[in-house]
DOVOTOR-928681 format. One record per residue (C-alpha): x, y, z. Coordinates in steps of 0.5 Angstrom, whole numbers, padded with zeros to 4 digits, always signed. Example, Ala and Ser with C-alpha at 12.3 -4.5 7.8 and 13.67 -1.06 7.14 Angstrom:
BEGIN
+0025-0009+0016
+0027-0002+0014
! end
This chain:
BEGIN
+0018+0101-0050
+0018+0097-0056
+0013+0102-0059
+0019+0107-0058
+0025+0103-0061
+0021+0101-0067
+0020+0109-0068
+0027+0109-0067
+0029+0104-0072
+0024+0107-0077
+0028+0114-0076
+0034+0110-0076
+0033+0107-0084
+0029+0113-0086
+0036+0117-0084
+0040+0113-0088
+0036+0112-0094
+0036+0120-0094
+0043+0120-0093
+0045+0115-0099
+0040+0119-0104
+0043+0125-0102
+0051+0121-0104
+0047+0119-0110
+0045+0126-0112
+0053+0128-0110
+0056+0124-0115
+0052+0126-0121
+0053+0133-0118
+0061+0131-0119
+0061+0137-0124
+0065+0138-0130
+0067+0145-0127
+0070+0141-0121
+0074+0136-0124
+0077+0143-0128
+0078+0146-0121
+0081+0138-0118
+0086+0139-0124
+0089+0145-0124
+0090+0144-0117
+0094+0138-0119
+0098+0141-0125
+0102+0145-0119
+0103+0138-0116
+0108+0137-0121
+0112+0142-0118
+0114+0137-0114
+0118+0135-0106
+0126+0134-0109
+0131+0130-0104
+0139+0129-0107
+0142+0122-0107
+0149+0123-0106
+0154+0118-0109
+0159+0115-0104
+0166+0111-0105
+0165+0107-0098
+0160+0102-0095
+0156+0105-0089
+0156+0101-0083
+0148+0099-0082
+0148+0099-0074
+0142+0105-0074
+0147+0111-0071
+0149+0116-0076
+0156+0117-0074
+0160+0114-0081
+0163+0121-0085
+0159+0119-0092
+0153+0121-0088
+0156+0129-0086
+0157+0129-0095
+0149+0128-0095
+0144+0133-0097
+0138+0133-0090
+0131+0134-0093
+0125+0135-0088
+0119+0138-0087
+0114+0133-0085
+0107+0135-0086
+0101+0131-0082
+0095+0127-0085
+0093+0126-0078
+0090+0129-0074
+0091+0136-0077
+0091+0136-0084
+0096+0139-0088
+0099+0143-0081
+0107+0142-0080
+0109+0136-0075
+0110+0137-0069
+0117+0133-0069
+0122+0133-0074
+0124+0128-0078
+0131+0129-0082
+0131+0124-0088
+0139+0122-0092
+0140+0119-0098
+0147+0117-0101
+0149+0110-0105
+0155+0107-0107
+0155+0102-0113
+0152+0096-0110
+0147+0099-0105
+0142+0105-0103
+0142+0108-0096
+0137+0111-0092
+0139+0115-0085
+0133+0118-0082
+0133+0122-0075
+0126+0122-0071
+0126+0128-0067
+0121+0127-0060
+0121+0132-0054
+0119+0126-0050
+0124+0120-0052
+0122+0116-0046
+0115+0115-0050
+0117+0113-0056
+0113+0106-0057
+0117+0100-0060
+0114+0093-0058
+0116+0089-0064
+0121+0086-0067
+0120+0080-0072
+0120+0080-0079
+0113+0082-0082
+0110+0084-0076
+0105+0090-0076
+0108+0096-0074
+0102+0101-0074
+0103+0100-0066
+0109+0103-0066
+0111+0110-0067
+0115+0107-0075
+0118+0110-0081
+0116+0108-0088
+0119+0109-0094
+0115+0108-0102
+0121+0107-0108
+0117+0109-0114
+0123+0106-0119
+0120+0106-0126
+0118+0114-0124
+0111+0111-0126
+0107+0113-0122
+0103+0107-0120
+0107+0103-0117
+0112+0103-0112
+0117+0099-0106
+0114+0099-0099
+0119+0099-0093
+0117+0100-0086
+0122+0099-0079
+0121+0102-0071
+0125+0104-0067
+0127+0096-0065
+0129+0095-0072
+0124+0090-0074
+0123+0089-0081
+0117+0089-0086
+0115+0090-0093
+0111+0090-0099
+0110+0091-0106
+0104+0095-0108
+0101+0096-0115
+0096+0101-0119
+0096+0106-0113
+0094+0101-0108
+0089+0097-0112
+0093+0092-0110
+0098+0091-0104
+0102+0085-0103
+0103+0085-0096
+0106+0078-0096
+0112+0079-0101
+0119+0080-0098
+0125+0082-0101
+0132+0082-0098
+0135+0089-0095
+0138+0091-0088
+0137+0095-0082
+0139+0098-0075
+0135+0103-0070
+0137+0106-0064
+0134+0110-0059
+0137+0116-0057
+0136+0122-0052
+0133+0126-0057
+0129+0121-0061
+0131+0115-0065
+0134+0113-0072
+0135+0108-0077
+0140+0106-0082
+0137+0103-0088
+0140+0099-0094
+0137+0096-0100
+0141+0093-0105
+0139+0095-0112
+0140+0088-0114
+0134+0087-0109
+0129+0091-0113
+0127+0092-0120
+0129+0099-0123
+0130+0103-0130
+0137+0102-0131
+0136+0110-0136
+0132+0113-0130
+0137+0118-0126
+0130+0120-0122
+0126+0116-0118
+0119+0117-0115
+0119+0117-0107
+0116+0119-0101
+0118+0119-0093
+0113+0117-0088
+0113+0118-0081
+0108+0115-0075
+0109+0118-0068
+0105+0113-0064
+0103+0115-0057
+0100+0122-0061
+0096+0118-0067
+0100+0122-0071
+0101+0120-0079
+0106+0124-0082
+0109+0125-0090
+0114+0128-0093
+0111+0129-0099
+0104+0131-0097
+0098+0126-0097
+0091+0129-0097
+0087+0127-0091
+0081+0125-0095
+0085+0120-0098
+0086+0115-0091
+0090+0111-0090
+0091+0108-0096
+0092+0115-0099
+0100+0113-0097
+0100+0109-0103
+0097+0114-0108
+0104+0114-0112
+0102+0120-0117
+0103+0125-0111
+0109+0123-0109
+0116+0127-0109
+0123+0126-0113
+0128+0123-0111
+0134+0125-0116
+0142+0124-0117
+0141+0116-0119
+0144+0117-0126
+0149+0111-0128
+0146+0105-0123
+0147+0099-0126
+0143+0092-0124
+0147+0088-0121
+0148+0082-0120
+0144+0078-0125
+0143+0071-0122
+0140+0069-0116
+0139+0061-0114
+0135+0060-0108
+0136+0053-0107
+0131+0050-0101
+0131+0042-0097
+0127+0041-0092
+0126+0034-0088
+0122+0031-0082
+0117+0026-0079
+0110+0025-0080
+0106+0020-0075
+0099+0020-0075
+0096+0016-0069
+0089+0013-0073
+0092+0009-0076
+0098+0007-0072
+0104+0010-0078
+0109+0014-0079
+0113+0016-0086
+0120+0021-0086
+0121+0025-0092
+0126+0029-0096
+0124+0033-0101
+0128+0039-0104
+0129+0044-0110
+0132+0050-0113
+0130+0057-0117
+0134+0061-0121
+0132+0067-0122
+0135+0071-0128
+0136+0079-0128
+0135+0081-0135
+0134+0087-0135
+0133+0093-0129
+0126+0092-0129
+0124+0085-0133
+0126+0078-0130
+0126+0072-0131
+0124+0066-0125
+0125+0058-0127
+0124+0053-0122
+0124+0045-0120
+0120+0042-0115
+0117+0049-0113
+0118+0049-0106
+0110+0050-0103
+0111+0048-0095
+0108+0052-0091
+0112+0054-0084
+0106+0056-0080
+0100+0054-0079
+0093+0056-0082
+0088+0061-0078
+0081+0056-0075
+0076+0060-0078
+0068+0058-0078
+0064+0059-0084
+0057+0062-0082
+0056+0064-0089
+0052+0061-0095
+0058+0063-0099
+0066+0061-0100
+0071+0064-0096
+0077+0067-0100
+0085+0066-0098
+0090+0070-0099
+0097+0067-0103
+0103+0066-0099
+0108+0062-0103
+0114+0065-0105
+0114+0064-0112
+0107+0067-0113
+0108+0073-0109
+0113+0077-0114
+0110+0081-0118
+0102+0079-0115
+0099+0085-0117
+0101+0085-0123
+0097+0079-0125
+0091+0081-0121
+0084+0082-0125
+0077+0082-0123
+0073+0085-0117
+0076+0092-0115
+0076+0089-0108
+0074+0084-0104
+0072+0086-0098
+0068+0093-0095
+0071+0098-0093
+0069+0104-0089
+0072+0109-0095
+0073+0116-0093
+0079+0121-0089
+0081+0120-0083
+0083+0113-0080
+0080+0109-0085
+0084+0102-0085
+0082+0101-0076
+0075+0101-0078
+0071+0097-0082
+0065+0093-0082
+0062+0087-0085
+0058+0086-0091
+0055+0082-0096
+0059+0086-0102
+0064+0081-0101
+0059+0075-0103
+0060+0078-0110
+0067+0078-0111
+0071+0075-0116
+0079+0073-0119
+0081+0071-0126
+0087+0069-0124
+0088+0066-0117
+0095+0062-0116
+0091+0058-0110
+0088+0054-0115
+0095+0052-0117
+0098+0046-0113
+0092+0046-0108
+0085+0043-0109
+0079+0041-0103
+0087+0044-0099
+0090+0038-0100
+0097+0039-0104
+0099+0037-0111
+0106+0036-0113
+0109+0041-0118
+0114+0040-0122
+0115+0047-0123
+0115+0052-0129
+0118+0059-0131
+0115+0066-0130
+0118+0073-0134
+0116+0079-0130
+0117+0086-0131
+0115+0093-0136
+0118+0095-0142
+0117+0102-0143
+0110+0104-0142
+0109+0096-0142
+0108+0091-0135
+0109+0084-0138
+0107+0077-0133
+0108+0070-0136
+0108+0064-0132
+0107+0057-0134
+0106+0052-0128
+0106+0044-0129
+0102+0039-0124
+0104+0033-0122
+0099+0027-0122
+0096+0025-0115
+0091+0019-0112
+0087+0024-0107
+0085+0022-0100
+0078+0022-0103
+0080+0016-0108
+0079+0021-0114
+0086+0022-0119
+0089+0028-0120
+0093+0029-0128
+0099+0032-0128
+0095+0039-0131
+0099+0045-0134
+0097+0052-0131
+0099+0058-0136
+0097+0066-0136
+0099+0072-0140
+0099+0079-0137
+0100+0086-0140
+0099+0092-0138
+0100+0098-0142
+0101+0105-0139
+0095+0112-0142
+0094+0119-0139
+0098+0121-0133
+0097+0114-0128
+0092+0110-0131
+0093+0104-0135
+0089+0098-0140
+0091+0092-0140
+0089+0084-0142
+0090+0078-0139
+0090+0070-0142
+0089+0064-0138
+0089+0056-0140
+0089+0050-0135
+0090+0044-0140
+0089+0037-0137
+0092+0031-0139
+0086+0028-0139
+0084+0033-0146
+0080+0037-0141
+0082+0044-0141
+0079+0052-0139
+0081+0058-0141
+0079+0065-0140
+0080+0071-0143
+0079+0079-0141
+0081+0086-0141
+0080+0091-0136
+0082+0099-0135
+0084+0103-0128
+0083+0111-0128
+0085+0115-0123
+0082+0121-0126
+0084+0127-0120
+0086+0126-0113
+0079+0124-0111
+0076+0120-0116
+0078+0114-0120
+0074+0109-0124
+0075+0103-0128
+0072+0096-0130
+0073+0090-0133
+0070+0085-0137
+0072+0077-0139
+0070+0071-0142
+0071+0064-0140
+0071+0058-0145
+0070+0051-0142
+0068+0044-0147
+0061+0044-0148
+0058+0051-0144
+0056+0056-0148
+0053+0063-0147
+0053+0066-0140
+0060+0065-0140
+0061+0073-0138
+0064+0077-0133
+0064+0085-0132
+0065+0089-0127
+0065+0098-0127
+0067+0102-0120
+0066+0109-0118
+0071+0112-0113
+0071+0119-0110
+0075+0121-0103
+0075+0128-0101
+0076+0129-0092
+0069+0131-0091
+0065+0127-0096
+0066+0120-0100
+0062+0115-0105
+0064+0110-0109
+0059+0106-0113
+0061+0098-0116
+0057+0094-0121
+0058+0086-0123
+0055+0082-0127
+0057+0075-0127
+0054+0070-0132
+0051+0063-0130
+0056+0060-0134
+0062+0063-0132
+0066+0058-0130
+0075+0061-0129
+0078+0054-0126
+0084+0058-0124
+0080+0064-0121
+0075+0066-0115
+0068+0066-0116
+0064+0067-0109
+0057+0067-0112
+0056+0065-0119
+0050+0068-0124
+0048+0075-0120
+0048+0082-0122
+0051+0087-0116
+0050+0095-0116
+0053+0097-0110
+0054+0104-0105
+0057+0106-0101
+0057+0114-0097
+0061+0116-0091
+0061+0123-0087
+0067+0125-0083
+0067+0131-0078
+0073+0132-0075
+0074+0135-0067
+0081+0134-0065
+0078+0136-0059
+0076+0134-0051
+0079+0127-0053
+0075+0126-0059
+0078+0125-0066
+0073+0125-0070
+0066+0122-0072
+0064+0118-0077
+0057+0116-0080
+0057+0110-0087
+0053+0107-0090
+0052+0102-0096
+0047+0099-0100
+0047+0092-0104
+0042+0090-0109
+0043+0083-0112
+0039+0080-0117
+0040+0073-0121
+0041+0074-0129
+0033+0074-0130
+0032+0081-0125
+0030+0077-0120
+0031+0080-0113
+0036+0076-0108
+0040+0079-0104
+0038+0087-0102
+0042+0090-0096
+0041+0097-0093
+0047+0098-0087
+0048+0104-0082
+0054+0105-0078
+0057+0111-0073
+0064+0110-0071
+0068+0115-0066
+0075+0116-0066
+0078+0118-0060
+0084+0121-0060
+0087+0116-0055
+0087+0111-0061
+0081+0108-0057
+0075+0107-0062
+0067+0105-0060
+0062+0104-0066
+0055+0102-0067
+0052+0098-0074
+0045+0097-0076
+0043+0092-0082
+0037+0092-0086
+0037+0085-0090
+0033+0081-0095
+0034+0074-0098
+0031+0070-0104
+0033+0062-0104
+0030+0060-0110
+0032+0052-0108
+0034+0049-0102
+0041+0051-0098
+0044+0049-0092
+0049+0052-0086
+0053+0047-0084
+0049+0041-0087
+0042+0046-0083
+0036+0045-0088
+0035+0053-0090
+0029+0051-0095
+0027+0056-0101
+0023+0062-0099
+0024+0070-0098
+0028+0072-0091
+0027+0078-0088
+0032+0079-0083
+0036+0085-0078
+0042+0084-0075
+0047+0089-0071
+0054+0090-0069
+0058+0094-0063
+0065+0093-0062
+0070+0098-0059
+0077+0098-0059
+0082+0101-0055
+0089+0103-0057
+0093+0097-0058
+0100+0101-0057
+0099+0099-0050
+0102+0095-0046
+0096+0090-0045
+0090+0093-0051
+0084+0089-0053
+0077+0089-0057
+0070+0086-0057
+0066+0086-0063
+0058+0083-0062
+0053+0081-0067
+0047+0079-0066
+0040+0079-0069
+0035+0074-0073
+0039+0070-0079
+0035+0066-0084
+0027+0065-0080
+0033+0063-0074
+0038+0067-0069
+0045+0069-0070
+0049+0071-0065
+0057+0073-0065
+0062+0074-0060
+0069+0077-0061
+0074+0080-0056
+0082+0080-0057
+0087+0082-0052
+0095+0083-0053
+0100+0083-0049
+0107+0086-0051
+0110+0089-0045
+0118+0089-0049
+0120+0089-0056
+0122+0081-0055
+0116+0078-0052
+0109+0078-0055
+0103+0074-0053
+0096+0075-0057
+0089+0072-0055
+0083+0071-0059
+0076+0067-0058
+0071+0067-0063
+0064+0065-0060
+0058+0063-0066
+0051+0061-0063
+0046+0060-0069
+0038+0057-0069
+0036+0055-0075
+0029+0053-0075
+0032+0047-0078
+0037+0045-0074
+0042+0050-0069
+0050+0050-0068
+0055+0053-0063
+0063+0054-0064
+0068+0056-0059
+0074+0058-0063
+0081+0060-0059
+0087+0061-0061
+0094+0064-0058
+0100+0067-0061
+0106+0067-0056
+0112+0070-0059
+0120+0070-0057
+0125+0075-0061
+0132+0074-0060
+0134+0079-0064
+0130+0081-0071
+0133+0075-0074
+0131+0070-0070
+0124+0068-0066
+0122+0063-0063
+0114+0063-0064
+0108+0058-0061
+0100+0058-0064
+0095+0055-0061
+0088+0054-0064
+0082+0050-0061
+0076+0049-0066
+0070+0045-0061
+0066+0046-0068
+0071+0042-0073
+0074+0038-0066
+0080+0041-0067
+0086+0042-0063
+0093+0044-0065
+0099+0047-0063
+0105+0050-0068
+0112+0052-0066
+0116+0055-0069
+0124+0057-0070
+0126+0062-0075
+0132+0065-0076
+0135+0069-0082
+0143+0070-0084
+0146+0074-0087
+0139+0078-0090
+0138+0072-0094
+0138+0065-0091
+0133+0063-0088
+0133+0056-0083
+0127+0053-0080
+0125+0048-0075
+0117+0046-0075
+0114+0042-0070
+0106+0041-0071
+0101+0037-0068
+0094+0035-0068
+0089+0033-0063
+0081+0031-0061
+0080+0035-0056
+0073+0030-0056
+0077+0024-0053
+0078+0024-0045
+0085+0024-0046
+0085+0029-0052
+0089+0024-0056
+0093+0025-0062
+0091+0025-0068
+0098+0027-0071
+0104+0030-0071
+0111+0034-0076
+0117+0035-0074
+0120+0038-0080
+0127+0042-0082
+0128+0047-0087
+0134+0050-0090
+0134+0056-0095
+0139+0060-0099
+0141+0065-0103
+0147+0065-0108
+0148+0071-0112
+0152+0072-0118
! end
């Protein structure tokens, strides 16, 4: 019996070696000739899907039914076709799109045709929720006609609201960025529709430019089904939507102006902080305010004062099992305008399975995110070691000029004594970006960064970087950077090359990073220094839509990490099989070939891992069942040797969401590791209980235990948006040791916070 397995395993490796060698062979085998092909298909997309925008003398009352007469003025527009599970087929119900404007405003009326209008899935409501699990409409609002970038508005039939900002056709998608618009929907007993109205104060444009870039999706839930207005290619995934280049036109804007140009947003909060070891209690009140000046269409600038950093919702419990930092994404306001603008350094930080066909529900975990890096990470501003230092604010200008896409921002830190004993000063933070727009949709760019303390310490970094998607199917690019810090010299370099190429059945992409051992950027991300990584990865996709299945799907990827003497650290060989079933379900199996080379001692959780080469296999199984359901779940297992020791992980999650106004999610998080140094377990569990009045007011409880960290805490949270834009909260946070009999409090917050719009 374990003659055969390992004859099997030998198989196995073999099997992907081969496949990767003929993903190798594929890419040199990339011909001039196809890319002529590739391109020429390409010139006749520019004859491109036209819908008309009709202007209007009236408001259109947003209530989600298209009865007001300005809509009966409208030109309709159809013709949805699929990405999924059929490319390129006709949808299978029809979707009629209506655009009209007034002088202040932009209105969507969209009618959702479905023959079964009883099984239309909506059980979401809340601001920002995902709606993937939900049959859904998407809007992309290419402003600039660039090409690249573009506004993302999604709702459901339960009128929930989410949006995001999305730069270089994906490279970038700021999902946590909001702006301010509004929305109803209605079911009907043909379907359902929406109204949409977005305030073109609310989003940047060129004031000259009568033609915006659009394009219209529509996702009908129950049938897996992904469609689009403006045609996208299966091969592209679902981060294909983002592909902005090939979206169609949407005309008849001529004459828009911008608006309103000042925005102030003040904000006040207050609340009471008690901890319990020692016995204290403190109240505080703190306020602020930004401006935000409208000079231009599509450039503004933002000045703010005793920038308003609280955080209304509690951060998620994650055990770090790895040797290497874990990454946290931006969620302050006054960063998140304009994000992808001022991103530059590793293509991506995590894997993903690339290819067609559901490519963002199934993904696999890999040490490719170990080599990831960021010039320019806003986290570094007004946090360190997740304490917060005090800001007394700073400015920022964003926007484009012509082919030009301009960023400055100049923050200020205030002096802190921290919990550790050790002095913060008061520390400037500057950063210059420019991108300027070559060929069709590809663009170069440059970036300055200075951290300048009162201390005279300072760290500056400076870079250029080029993104080119050539065609459709294949994009590459790169950077290089260079850091400056007093007394460091030499090695202080950064440079990165990626390859991509996407088609339905077949994809590659190839990504090099080398990073000096003495490149050291203050303000930016670095999660292992001083390597060399050339990483691959190859998917086949078959596609079936038949007997319940999907498609199939086999990946691969490769990662070879040296130090800058050449010497081997890291090599890792993966194998993955997914099958999509045409449910939603989806089960899957990974093998994971891995070496290590420690040149010095290190440690997990303070666990000797002493120097020395480890040789190791690790697998993974995870299925998933289609979370539209009612009551849905998944489980994820890993398990193998670890570092001379063993690993296991166990994951299972479940939701139950049996209305669009009560949600409840749970997830456990299981680690067992044996070290031969030393052992550790962690139990992490976490739930998520949801209450929405209406899509402007929730209620929202989280619950974490971490026996690991001895934590216990709970967040509530009371949310309601007026009148689009103001926003009020009430926080109540509370920490306990769950190690005590008593499972005593170790603290706890009650906190009110009040922010407002005034537009002039």
């Amino acid at each position: 019996m374990i003659t055969g397995l390992k004859t099997l395993k030998s198989i196995f490796y073999l099997s992907i070696k081969i496949f990767f060698i003929l993903s190798v062979s594929a890419f040199y085998g990339y011909s001039a000739q196809d890319k002529i092909e590739v391109s020429a298909q390409e010139s006749e997309s520019d004859e491109r899907k036209i819908i008309y925008v009709k202007k209007v003398n009236s408001s259109i009352k947003i209530d989600g039914i298209l009865d007001d007469p300005e809509w009966e003025e409208s030109i309709p527009s159809s013709g949805f076709i699929q990405q999924e599970p059929r490319d390129k087929s006709p949808a299978t119900e029809k979707t009629v799109v209506r655009v009209i404007r007034d002088d202040d405003n932009l209105y969507f009326g969209i009618t959702c045709y479905d023959n079964e209008p009883d099984k239309v899935i909506s059980n979401e409501m809340r601001r920002d929720a995902s709606l993937f699990n939900n049959d859904n409409i998407e809007i992309f609002l290419d402003t600039f006609n660039d090409r690249k970038n573009c506004y993302y508005f999604r709702t459901n039939p339960a009128g929930a609201r989410y949006d995001a900002m999305i730069s270089e056709e994906g490279k970038n998608v700021n999902y946590d960025w909001n702006t301010i618009w509004r929305c109803s929907a209605k079911k009907s007993d043909t379907g359902w529709t929406a109204e949409i109205a977005i305030p073109f104060y609310a989003i940047r444009f060129k004031e000259d430019l009568d033609n915006w870039g659009v394009n219209f999706g529509r996702e009908i839930r129950r049938k897996n089904e992904r469609t689009f207005w403006s045609y996208i290619p299966r091969g592209l995934g679902m981060g294909g939507k983002y592909r902005v280049s090939l979206y169609g036109n949407m005309v008849g804007l001529e004459g828009l102006s911008k608006g309103k140009n000042v925005e102030i947003v003040p904000y006040a909060n207050g609340g009471k902080t008690t901890e319990y070891a020692p016995n204290k209690s403190s109240s505080d009140f703190d306020g602020g305010v930004d401006i935000l000046y409208r000079i231009t269409g599509n450039l503004r600038a933002d000045f703010s004062f005793n920038t308003d950093f609280a955080q209304v919702e509690a951060d998620q419990e994650v055990v770090n099992v790895s040797r290497f930092n874990l990454f946290f994404p931006e969620k302050r306001d006054f960063f998140l305008e304009n994000a992808g603008l001022f991103q530059f350094g590793d293509v991506v930080l995590s894997e993903r399975a690339s290819g067609g066909g559901g490519g963002g529900r199934v993904s696999s975990s890999s040490s490719s995110r170990q080599s990831g890096y960021l010039l320019y990470y806003s986290r570094r501003i007004g946090l360190k070691e997740e304490e917060k230092i005090p800001l007394y604010g700073g400015t920022k200008l964003a926007g484009k000029i012509g082919k030009n896409s301009i960023g400055f921002m100049s923050m200020q830190t205030k002096k802190k004594q921290l919990s550790e004993g050790e002095t913060e000063p008061t520390t400037n933070y500057t950063s210059l970006r420019i991108k300027h727009d070559v060929l069709r949709n590809s663009s170069i760019g440059m970036i300055f960064l200075n951290k300048q303390s009162s201390y005279e310490k300072y760290n500056r970094a400076f870079g250029i970087d080029g993104n080119f998607p050539l065609t459709t199917s294949f994009t590459m690019g790169g950077s290089i950077a260079k850091t400056f810090t007093p007394n460091v010299k030499g090695k202080d370099y950064a440079e990165t090359f990626f390859m991509d190429f996407r088609t339905d059945v077949f994809s590659w992409n190839v990504k090099y990073l080398n990073l000096g051992d003495n490149f050291n950027p203050e303000m930016g991300f670095v999660r292992r220094d001083n390597i060399r990584s050339t990483y691959a990865t190859a998917t086949l996709n078959k596609w079936i839509n038949k007997y319940g299945l999907r498609n199939f799907r086999f990946y691969t990827s490769f990662n070879y990490v040296t130090d800058d003497k050449n010497i081997l650290e890291t090599k890792r060989l993966s194998g993955s099989l997914y099958t999509i079933f045409s449910s939603g379900d989806y089960l899957g199996f990974g093998v994971y070939r891995n070496y290590e080379f420690l040149d010095e001692n290190d440690d997990i959780r303070d666990i000797l891992i002493p120097l020395g080469d480890y040789k190791y296999d690790t697998f993974n199984l995870f299925y998933s069942s289609d979370h539209s359901r009612v009551l849905a779940g998944g489980i994820r297992y890993n398990f193998g040797d670890y570092y001379g020791g063993k690993k296991r992980t166990f994951s299972p999650h479940y939701h139950f969401r049996p209305t669009p106004h009560f949600n409840m999610d749970v997830n456990y998080d299981y680690n067992h590791v044996i070290l031969p140094n030393g052992y550790f377990y962690s139990n992490v569990l976490s739930s998520r209980i949801t209450y929405m009045v209406n899509p402007d007011m929730y209620i929202k409880t989280y619950i974490q235990w971490n026996d690991l960290d001895n934590q216990l805490s709970a967040n509530i949270l009371f949310h309601y948006i007026y009148n689009a834009a103001n926003n009020f909260y009430i926080v109540y946070n509370e920490n306990r040791n769950p190690d005590t009999p008593r499972i005593d409090l170790r603290d706890r917050v009650l906190m009110v916070k009040f922010v407002y719009h005034l537009f002039i």
